[in-house]
N, C-alpha and C positions, 0 to 999 in steps of 0.2 A: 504494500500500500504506500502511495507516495504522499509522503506530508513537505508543506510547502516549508522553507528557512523564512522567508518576506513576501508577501503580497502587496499590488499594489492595482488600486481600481481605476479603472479606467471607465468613463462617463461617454459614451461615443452618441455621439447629436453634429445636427450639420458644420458645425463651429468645431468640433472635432472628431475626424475624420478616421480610417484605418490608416491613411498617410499620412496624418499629423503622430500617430500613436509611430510609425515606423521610424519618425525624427527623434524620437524619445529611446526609442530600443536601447542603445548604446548607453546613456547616459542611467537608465533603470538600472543594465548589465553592473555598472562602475559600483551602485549604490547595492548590489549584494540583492536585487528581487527575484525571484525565483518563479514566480508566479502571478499571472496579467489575472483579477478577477474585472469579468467584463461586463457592462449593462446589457439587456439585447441587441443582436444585430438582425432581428428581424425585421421586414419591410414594417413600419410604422406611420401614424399618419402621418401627415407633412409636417416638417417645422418640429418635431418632438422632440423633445431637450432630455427627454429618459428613454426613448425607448419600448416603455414595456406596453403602450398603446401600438398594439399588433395589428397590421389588416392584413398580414398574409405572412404565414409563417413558414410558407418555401421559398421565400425569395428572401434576398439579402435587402437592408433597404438603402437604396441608391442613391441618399442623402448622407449616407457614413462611406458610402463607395461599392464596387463592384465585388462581383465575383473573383474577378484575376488580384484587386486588389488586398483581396482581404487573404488570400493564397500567399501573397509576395508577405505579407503581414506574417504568418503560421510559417514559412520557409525563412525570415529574418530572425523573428524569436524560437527557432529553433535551429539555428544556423551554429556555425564556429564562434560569431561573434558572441552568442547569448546559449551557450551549449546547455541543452536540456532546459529550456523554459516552458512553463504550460501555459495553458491559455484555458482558463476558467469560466463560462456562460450560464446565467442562472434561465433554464429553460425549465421552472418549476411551474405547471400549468397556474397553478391557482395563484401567481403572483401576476401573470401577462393575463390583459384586459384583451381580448382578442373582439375589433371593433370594424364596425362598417362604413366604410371610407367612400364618401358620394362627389 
């Protein structure tokens, strides 16, 4: 079972991105984190500042960035630069509002 040394949360909304969190990898690395605990990155409605207002929970949502993004994301913090880092998503149903976006 793997237990984390430091975590550190990460808040992803349009204002930060998967590629504002990949400017930071290094500097997390330097500080001893071991582990990214993350807000949802599922498609949420517009403008969402948390997240956890869902309208579609197979898609990524395209206000935190893409699919290849969020890849380059999971292949940087688990690269040489940042060896063995997790990436933590709280996908507990009963916390995500899963809503209808008109």
């Amino acid at each position: 079972m793997y237990t984390p040394s430091a975590t550190y949360r990460i808040q992803f909304n349009p204002s930060f991105s998967f590629q504002a969190t990949r400017k930071i990898i290094s500097y997390l690395a330097e500080l001893g984190i071991s582990t990214i605990y993350a807000s949802p990155i599922f498609k949420a409605r517009k403008g969402s500042t948390h997240g956890y207002d869902v309208t579609d929970p197979n898609q990524i949502n395209p206000e935190i960035g893409s699919w290849q993004d969020f890849q380059l994301l999971i292949e940087m913090s688990t690269g040489t630069e940042w060896d063995g880092c997790r990436t933590l998503y709280p996908i507990t149903w009963p916390t995500i509002a899963v809503t209808r976006c008109s």
